[in-house]
C-alpha positions, -999 to +999 in steps of 0.1 A: +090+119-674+064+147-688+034+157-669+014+137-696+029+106-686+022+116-651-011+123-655-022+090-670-002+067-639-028+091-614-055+085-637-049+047-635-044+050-597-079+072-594-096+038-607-074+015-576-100+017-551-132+016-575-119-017-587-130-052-575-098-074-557-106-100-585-094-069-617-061-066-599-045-088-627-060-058-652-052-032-627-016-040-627-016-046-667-026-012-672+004-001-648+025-019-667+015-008-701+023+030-690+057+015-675+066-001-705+065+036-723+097+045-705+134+028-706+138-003-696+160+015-666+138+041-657+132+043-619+100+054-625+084+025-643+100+005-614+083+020-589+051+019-602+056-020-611+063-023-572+035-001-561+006-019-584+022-052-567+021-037-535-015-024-538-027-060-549-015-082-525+015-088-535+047-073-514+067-105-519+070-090-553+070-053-548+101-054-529+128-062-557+110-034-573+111-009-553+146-020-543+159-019-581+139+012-580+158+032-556+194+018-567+188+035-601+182+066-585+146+071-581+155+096-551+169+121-575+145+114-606+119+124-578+124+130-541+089+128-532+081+091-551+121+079-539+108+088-504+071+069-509+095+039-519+113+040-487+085+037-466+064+014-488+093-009-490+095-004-456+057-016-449+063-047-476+092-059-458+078-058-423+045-077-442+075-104-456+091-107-420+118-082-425+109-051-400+142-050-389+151-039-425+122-014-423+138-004-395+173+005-410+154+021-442+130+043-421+153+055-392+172+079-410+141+095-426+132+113-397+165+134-396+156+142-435+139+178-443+099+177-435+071+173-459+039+159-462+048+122-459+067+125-419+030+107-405+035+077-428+070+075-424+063+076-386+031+051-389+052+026-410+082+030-387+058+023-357+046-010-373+080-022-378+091-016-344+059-033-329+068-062-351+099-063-337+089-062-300+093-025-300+063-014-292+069+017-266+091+028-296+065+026-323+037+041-300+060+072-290+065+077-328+028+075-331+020+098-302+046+120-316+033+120-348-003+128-335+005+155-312+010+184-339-026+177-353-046+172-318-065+207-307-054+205-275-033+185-256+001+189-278+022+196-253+015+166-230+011+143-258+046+155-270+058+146-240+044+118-229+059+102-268+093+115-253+090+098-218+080+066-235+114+064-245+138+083-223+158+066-202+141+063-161+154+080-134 
């Protein structure tokens, strides 16, 4: 889609937090009304369907989205937004009682080439494991996650993510 196009979805995100939780019907009209100007098809409008649903309340209804979404291809119409749809439809399905399927979405994202989203990919991960039980998992992603950004300390708190996990002697 053209930068125009592009322009106007951030400029309808830029009002999300300004708005009161009872304009979320209007929020996600005006969402639609700039997904209606593409194809019917068009990844794109689908993942911003799924994230105004999302952002509302609504991740019962965000996840068919963001699912349809990704089968037609929003990974290669845009890396970056295909990415935020796997871990938002990561976070929707562990708020539906699916984490195990956040899981399976999520897990091989951290083998995938870095960029700015590896912390929420991490964080998102975390919850999903902690929902599952996992929670030594989900804090050693955390702590993991954290260490590159601490001061001081990155070394141990690399570590200590590591032994969280690593099999005891």
């Amino acid at each position: 889609m053209d930068q125009d196009w592009e322009d106007r979805v951030a400029a309808v995100w830029a009002t999300f937090e300004a708005r009161p939780e009872a304009d979320a019907d209007a929020f996600r009209a005006a969402v639609d009304a700039l997904a209606d100007e593409l194809p019917a098809d068009s990844p794109l409008g689908l993942f911003e369907r799924a994230c105004a649903w999302d952002s509302t309340g609504h991740s019962d209804r965000a996840v068919p989205l963001y699912r349809e979404a990704l089968a037609r291809g929003l990974g290669e119409v845009s890396p970056y937004k295909g990415r935020r749809a796997k871990i938002q439809l990561s976070s929707s399905l562990r708020n539906t009682g699916h984490p195990e399927e956040g899981v399976k979405l999520l897990s091989p994202e951290l083998l995938t080439p870095s960029d700015e989203l590896d912390d929420a990919v991490r964080a998102t991960l975390a919850l999903c494991l902690s929902s599952m039980g996992r929670d030594r998992e989900g804090l050693s992603l955390v702590l993991g996650a954290l260490a590159p950004h601490l001061p001081r300390y990155q070394r141990s708190m690399a570590a200590y993510a590591r032994a969280l996990v690593e099999p005891e002697d």
